[in-house]
C-alpha positions in Angstrom: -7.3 -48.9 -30.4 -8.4 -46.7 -27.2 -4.7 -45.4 -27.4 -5.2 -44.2 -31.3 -9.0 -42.9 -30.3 -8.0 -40.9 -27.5 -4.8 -39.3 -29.2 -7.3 -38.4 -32.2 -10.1 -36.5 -29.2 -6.6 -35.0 -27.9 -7.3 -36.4 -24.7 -5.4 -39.0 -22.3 -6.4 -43.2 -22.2 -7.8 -42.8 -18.9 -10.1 -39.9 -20.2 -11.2 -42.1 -23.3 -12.4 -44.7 -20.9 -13.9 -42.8 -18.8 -16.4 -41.5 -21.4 -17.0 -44.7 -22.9 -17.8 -46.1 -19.2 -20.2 -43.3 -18.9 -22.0 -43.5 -22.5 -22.2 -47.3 -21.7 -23.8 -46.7 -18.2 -26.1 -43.6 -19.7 -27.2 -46.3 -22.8 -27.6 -49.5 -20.3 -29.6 -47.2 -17.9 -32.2 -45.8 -20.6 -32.6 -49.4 -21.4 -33.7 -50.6 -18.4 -36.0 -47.9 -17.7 -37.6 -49.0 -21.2 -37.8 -52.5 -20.0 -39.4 -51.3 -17.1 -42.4 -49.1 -19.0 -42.7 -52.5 -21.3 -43.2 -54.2 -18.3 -45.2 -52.4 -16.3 -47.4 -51.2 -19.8 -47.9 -55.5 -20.2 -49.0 -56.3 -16.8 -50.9 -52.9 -16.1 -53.9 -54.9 -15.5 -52.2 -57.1 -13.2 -51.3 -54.2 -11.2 -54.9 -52.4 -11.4 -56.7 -55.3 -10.5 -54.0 -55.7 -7.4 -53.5 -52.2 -6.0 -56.7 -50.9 -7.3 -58.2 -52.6 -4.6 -56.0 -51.7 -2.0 -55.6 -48.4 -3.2 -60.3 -48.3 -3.1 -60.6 -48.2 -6.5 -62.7 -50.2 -9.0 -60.3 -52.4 -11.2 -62.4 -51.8 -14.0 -62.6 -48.4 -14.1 -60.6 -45.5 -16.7 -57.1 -45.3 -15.1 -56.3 -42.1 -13.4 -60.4 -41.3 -12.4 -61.2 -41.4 -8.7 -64.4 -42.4 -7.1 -65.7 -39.1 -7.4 -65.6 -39.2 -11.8 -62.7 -36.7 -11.2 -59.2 -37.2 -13.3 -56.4 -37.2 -10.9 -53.9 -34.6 -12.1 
């Protein structure tokens, strides 16, 4: 099957696979950055509450805002 799909992109077997190795790491990659935002997005106030403190901030205040009222950029 490679053989017949490379011969029809008029490039070599080794070619073929190489792009389908590369798609497959591009595709696995995005996923796992989604699976990250997902995770991080579900446990946000996990992390607030954790670093917020570390970091001098109050846990229950808006995201991004420092002590001064002023939005981070």
């Amino acid at each position: 099957m490679a053989r017949e799909r490379a011969l029809q992109r008029g490039v070599s077997v080794n070619r073929y696979i190489e792009e389908l190795v590369r798609q497959d790491a591009g595709e696995v990659g995005h996923k796992f950055v989604e699976a990250a935002a997902d995770f991080m997005k579900q446990y946000q106030s996990v992390f607030d509450e954790e670093f917020g403190r570390e970091l001098g901030r109050d846990p229950g205040r808006e995201p991004g805002r420092e002590l001064g009222g002023e939005a981070r950029p």
